[in-house]
C-alpha positions in Angstrom: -86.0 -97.3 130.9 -87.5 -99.3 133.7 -86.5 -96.4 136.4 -86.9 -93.8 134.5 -84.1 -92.0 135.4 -80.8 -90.5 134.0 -77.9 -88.6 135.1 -74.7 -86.4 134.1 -73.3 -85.5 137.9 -70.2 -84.1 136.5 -69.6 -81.2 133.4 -66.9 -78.8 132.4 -68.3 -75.6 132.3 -67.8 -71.8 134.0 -70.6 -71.2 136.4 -69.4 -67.4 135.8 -69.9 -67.1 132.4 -73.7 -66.2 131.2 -73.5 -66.2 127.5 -73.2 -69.9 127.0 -75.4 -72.2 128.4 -75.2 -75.4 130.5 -75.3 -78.7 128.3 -77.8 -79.7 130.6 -80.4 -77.1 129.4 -79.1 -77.3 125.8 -79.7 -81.0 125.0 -82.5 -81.5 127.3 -85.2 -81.1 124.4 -83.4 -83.5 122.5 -83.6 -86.1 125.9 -87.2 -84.9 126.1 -88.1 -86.3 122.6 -85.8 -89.6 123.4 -88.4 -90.4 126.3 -91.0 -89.7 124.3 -89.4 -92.6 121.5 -88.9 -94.9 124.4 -91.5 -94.1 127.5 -94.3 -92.4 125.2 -95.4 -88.9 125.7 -99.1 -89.1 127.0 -100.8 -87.4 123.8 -104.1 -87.4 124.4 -104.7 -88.5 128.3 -102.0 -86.2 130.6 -102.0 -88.2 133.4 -100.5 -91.6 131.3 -97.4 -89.2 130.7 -94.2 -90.7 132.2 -91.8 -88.4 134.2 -88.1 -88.9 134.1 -86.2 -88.1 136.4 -83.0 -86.1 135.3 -79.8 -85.8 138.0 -78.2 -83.1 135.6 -75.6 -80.6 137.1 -75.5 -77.3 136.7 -74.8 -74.0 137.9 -76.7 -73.5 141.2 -78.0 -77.4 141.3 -76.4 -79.2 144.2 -78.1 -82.7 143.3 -79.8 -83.1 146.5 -83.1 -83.6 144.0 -83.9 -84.4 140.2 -85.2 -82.1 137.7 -88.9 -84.0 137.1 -89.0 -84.1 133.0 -91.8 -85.0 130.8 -91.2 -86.4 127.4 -91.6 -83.9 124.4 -94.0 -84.7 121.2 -91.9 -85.6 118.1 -93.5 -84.2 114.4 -92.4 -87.3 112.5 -94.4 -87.7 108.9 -96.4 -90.9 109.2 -96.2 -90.4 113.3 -93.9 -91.8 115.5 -93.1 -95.2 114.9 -93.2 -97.9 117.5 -89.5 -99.5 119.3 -90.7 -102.6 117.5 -90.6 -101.4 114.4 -87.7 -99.1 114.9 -85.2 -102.2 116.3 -86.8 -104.7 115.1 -87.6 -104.5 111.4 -85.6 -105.2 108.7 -88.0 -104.6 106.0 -86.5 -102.0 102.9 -87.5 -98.5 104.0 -87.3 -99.0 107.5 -83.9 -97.4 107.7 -85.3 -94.3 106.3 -87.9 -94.4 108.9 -84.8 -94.6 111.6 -83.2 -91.4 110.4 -86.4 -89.3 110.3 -86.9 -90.4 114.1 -83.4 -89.4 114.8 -83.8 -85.6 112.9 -87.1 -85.4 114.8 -85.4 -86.0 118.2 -82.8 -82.7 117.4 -85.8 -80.7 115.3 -83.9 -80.7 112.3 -86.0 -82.4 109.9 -85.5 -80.3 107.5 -82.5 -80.4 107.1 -82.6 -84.1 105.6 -81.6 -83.7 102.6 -78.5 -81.7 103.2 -77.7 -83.6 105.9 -77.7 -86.7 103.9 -75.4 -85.3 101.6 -72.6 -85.1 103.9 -70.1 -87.9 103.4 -69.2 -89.6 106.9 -67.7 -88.9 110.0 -68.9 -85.1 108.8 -72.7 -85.8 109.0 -73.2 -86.3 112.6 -70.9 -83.5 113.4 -72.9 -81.1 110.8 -76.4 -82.3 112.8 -75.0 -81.4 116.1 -74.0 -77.5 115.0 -77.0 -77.0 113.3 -78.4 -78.3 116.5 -76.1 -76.2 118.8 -76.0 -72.9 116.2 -79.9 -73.1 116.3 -80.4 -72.9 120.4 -77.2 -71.2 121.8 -77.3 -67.5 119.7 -74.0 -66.6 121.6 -72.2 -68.9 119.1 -70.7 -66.7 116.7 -68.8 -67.4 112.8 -65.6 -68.0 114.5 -66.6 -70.5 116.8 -67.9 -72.2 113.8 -65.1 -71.9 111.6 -63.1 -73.5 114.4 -65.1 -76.5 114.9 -64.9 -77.6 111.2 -61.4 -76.7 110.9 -60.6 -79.0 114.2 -63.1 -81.9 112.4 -60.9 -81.6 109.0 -57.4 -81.0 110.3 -57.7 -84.5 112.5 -58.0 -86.4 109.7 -54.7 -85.9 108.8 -53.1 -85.8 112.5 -51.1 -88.5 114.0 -51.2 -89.1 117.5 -47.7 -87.5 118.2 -48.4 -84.8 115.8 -51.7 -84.2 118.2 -49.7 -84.7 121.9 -46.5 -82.3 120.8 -49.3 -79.8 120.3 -48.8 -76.5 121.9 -50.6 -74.0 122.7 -50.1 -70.1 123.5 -52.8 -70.1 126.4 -55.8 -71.7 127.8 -59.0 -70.2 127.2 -61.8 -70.7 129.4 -64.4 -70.3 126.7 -63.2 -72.5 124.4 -63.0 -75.3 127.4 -66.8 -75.1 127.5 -67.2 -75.3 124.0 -65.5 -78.2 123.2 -67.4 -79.3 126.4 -70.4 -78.7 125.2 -69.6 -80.5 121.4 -68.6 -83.5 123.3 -71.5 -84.0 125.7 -73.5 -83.5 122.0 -71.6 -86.3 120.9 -72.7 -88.6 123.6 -76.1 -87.4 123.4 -76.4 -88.2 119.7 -75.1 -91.7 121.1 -78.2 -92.2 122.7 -80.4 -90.9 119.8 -78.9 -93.0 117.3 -79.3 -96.4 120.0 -82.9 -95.8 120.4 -83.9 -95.0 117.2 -82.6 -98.0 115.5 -78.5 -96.9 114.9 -79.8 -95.2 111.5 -75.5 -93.5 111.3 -72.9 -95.9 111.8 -71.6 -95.2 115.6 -68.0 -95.1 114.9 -68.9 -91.4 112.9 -69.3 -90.0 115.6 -67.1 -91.3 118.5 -65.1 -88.4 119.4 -61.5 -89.8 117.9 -63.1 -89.4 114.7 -64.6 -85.9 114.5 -63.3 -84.1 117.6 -60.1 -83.3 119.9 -59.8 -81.2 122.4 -56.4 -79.1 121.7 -56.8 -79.1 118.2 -60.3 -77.5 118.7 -58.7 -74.8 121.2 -55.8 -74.1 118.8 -58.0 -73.7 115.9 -60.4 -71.6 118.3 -57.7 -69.5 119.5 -56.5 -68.8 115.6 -60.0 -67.9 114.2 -60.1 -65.3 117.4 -57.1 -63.8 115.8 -58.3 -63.7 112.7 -56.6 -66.2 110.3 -58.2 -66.7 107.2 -59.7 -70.1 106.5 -56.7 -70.7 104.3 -54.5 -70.4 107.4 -57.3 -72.8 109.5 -57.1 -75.6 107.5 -53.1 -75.9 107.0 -53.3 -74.5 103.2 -54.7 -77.7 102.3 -56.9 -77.0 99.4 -59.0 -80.9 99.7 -59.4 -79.6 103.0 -60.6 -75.7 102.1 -63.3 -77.5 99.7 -65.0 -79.5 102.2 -64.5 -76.4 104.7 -66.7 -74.4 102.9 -69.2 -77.4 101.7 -69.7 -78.0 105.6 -69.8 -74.0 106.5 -72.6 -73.1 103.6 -74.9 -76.7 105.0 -74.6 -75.4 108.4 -75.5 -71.8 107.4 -78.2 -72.6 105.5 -79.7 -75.2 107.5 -79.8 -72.5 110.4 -81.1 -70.0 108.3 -83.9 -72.0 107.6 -84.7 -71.8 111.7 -84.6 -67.7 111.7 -80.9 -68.2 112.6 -77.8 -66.0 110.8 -74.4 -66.6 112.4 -72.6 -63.9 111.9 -68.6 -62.8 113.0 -68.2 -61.8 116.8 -66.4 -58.6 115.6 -69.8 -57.5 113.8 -71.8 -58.3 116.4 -72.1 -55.5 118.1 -73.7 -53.7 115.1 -76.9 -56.1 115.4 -76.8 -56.8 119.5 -76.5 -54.4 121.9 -76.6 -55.7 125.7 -75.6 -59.0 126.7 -75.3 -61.4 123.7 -78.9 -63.0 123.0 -81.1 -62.4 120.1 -84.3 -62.8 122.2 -83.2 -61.9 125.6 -83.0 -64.0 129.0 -85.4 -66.6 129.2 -85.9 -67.7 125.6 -85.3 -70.6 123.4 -85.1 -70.8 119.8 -87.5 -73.4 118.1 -87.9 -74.8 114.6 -90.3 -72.1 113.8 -87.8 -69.2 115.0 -90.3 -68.3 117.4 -89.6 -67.9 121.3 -90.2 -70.9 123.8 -90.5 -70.2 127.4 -91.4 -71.6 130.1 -91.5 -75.3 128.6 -88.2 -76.5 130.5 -86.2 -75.7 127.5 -84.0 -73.1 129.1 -80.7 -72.2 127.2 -79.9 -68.4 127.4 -81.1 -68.0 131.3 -79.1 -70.0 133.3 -77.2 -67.3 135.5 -74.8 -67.5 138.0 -76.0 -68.9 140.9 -79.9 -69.0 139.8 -82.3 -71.7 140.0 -84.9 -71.9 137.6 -88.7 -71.6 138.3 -89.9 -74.5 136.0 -93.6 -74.8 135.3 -95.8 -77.1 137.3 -95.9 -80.6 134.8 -91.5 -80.9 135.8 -90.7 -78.6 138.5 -88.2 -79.2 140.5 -88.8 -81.8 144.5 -87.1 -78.5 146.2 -87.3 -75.2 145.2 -84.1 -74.1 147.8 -81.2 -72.7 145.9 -77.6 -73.6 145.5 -74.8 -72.1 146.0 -72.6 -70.6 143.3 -70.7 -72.8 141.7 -67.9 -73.8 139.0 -68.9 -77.5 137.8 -65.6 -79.3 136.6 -65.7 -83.2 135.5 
């Protein structure tokens, strides 16, 4: 806070790969609105707004120089309540006022009340893919049905049971995406501290919702095609809450212009490469296109450096070479 500055130097991503984006890019809104909690975001006089400087890697950024960053506005009923209040205050209410901060830093106010309907670790887990479904329109039904399956089938994993694991083969794609879940976890770390811990912090340390092998098994089974039965170990406890978590994440997307539907359909809605609105666009709680705000998601391609607008472009405009970034 009193440097203003933050950075992630290291990732585990393919450079190669253009349908899914850099976490840097993805969870960068969600930063934005964290400076905004913590730094303020300048409504009303321009030149009081902070800058932050982000040392984020990605595809193309060598890190000789920061991304410049200027908070993002939060719509929070009542307006955005101060850090005193939020850390400070213990009056009855006040932890309601914590969680509508935290749902305003991802956009997803409203999804409250299903949100708040999930029974923990779940809840923080269902925020971030609503969060992730929402921006990244390359994520497709399997991918989903593999990241709740992974969550529920933990639960019930030893450690051994999860180190004997084996798997037929590594796939690159689902490296990134259980990458990409990860640095979400961390990120909603940092929500949850500066807006007042409003979720207990052990839901969502990643022993509790998330491992990495059992995510890529259960990815490479749902690219197969094995029926949710089959996902979730013919465990029927486990196929209720399956589709509980699948039918809050649908319809919280839905609500955001957003229908995930199975990669094998795809091509009868998309043609091109994978993107609802094309390179250069980001989804927003209206469903609308964003460009040009620093909110890049779908354009990051190999080897590119992005022309930011003028309030947070980059010191140095030179570009990097191509790249895989591995952490």
């Amino acid at each position: 806070m009193s440097t203003g500055e933050i950075e992630c130097s290291n990732t585990l991503e393919d450079a190669l790969d253009q349908a899914l984006p850099s976490q840097a890019f993805v969870y960068r809104p969600v930063r934005q609105r964290v400076y905004a909690l913590l730094l303020g975001d300048g409504r009303g006089d321009a030149s009081s707004c902070p800058t932050v400087k982000e040392w984020f890697v990605y595809s193309g950024n060598p890190l000789r120089h920061p991304d410049l960053v200027r908070p993002l506005p939060m719509n929070i009923p009542g307006g955005t309540p101060s850090l005193k209040l939020l850390w400070l205050n213990q009056e009855p209410g006040i932890q309601a006022r914590r969680l509508d901060t935290l749902l305003a830093c991802f956009d997803l106010s409203s999804s409250r009340e299903e949100l708040q309907a999930v029974e923990s670790p779940f809840k923080a887990l269902c925020c971030l893919l609503i969060y992730l479904f929402v921006q990244v329109d390359t994520l497709c039904l399997e991918d989903l049905h593999a990241f709740i399956a992974q969550a529920l089938c933990l639960q019930g994993k030893s450690t051994v049971q999860l180190v004997d694991l084996q798997l037929d083969y590594v796939d690159p794609r689902a490296v990134q995406l259980g990458s990409l879940l990860v640095r979400g976890l961390t990120t909603l770390v940092l929500v949850n501290s500066a807006c007042g811990f409003p979720w207990r912090m052990s839901d969502f340390m990643p022993w509790n919702v998330f491992d990495g092998k059992l995510f890529h098994q259960k990815y490479l089974q749902s690219e197969k095609g094995y029926t949710v039965e089959d996902l979730v170990e013919q465990n029927k406890s486990r196929l209720t809450k399956f589709h509980n978590l699948k039918s809050i994440v649908c319809k919280a997307c839905m609500k955001e212009n957003r229908r995930i539907i199975s990669r094998r359909h795809w091509h009868s809605h998309h043609s091109g490469r994978w993107g609802r609105e094309g390179s250069g666009s980001h989804r927003t709680s209206s469903g609308r296109s964003r460009s040009g705000q620093g909110q890049h998601c779908r354009d990051q391609g190999p080897g590119s450096r992005q022309h930011e607008p003028d309030q947070w472009r980059r010191h140095s405009s030179s570009s990097g070479p191509r790249y895989r970034c591995v952490g």
